[in-house]
C-alpha positions in Angstrom: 125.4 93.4 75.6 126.6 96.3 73.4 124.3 98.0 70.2 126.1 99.8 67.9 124.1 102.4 66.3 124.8 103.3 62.8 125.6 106.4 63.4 128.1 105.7 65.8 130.5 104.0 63.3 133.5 106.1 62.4 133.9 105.8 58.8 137.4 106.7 57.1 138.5 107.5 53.5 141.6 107.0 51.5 141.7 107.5 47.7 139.4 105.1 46.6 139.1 103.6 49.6 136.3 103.4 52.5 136.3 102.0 55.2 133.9 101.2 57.9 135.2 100.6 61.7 131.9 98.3 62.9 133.3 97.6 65.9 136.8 99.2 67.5 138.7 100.1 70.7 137.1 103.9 69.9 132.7 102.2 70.3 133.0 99.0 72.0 134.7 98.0 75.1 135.4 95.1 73.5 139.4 94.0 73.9 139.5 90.8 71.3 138.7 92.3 68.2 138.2 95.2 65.0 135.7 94.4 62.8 135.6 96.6 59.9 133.6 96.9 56.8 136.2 98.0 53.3 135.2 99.1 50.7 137.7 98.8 47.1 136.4 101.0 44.3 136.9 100.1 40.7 141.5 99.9 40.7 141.6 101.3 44.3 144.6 99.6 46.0 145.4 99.2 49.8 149.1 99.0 49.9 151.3 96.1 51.1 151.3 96.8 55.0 151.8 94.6 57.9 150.3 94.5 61.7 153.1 93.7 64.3 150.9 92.6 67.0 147.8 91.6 65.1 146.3 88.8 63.6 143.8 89.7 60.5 141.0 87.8 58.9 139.2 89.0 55.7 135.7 87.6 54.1 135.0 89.4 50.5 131.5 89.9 50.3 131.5 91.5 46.6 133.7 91.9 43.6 137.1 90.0 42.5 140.7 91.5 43.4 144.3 90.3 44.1 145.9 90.1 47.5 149.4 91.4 47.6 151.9 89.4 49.6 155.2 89.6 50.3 157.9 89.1 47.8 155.4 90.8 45.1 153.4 88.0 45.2 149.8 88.0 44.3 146.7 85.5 44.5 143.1 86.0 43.3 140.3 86.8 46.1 136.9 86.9 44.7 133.1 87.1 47.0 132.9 84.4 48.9 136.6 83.6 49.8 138.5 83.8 52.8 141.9 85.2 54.2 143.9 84.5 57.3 147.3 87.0 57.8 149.2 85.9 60.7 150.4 88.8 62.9 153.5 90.1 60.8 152.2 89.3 57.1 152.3 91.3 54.4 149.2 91.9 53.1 147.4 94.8 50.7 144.9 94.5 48.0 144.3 95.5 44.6 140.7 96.0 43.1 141.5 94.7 39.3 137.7 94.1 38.9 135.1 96.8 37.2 132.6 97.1 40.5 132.9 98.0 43.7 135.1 95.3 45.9 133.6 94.8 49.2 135.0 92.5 52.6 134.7 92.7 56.1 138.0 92.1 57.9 138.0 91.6 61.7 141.5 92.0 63.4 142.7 90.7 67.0 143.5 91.8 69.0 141.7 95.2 68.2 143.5 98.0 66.5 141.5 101.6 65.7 143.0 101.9 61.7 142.5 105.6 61.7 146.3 105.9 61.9 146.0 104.7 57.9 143.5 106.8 56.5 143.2 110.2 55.2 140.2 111.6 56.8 137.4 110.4 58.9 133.7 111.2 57.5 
């Protein structure tokens, strides 16, 4: 069994952004998964991106926002939905609400994200 103490989560900021690494390859000797808590404010965006080698699986917990896809697509995600990226989507999201949008996305196999972030807190 592994317990991971509050303080021991790495939390990491972009513009708008934070994001909270529950679980990663940096706390948990875990090999199958990420499992991070993000956090959208008020027209904070997460860029289209993709993960090569990674599959990606996001529940929204609070708020309403649109998922960018490839080809500039876009699709409404709102609190209670969920998202499956195969390894190789594109994938971002947009907070077009007026609160704070909220999901937990876990990854596998496990990636540490601070590579996309600004600064760790």
């Amino acid at each position: 069994m592994e317990f991971i103490r509050s303080k021991e989560i790495v939390g990491m900021k972009n513009p708008g952004v934070v994001s909270r690494q529950l679980i990663n390859p940096g706390n948990s000797a875990s090999t199958r998964v990420t499992m991070t808590e993000v956090h959208l404010q008020a027209a904070a965006c997460q860029p289209r991106h993709i993960h090569e080698a990674s599959e990606q699986i996001w529940y929204a917990l609070r708020g309403q926002g649109k998922l960018l896809l490839a080809d500039g697509e876009v699709q409404a995600f709102c609190a209670g939905d969920v998202v499956r990226f195969e390894a190789g989507d594109v994938h971002g999201l947009e907070n077009d609400g007026d609160v704070e949008f909220v999901y937990l996305s876990v990854t596998a196999p496990p990636i540490h994200f601070g590579y996309a972030y600004e600064s760790v807190k």
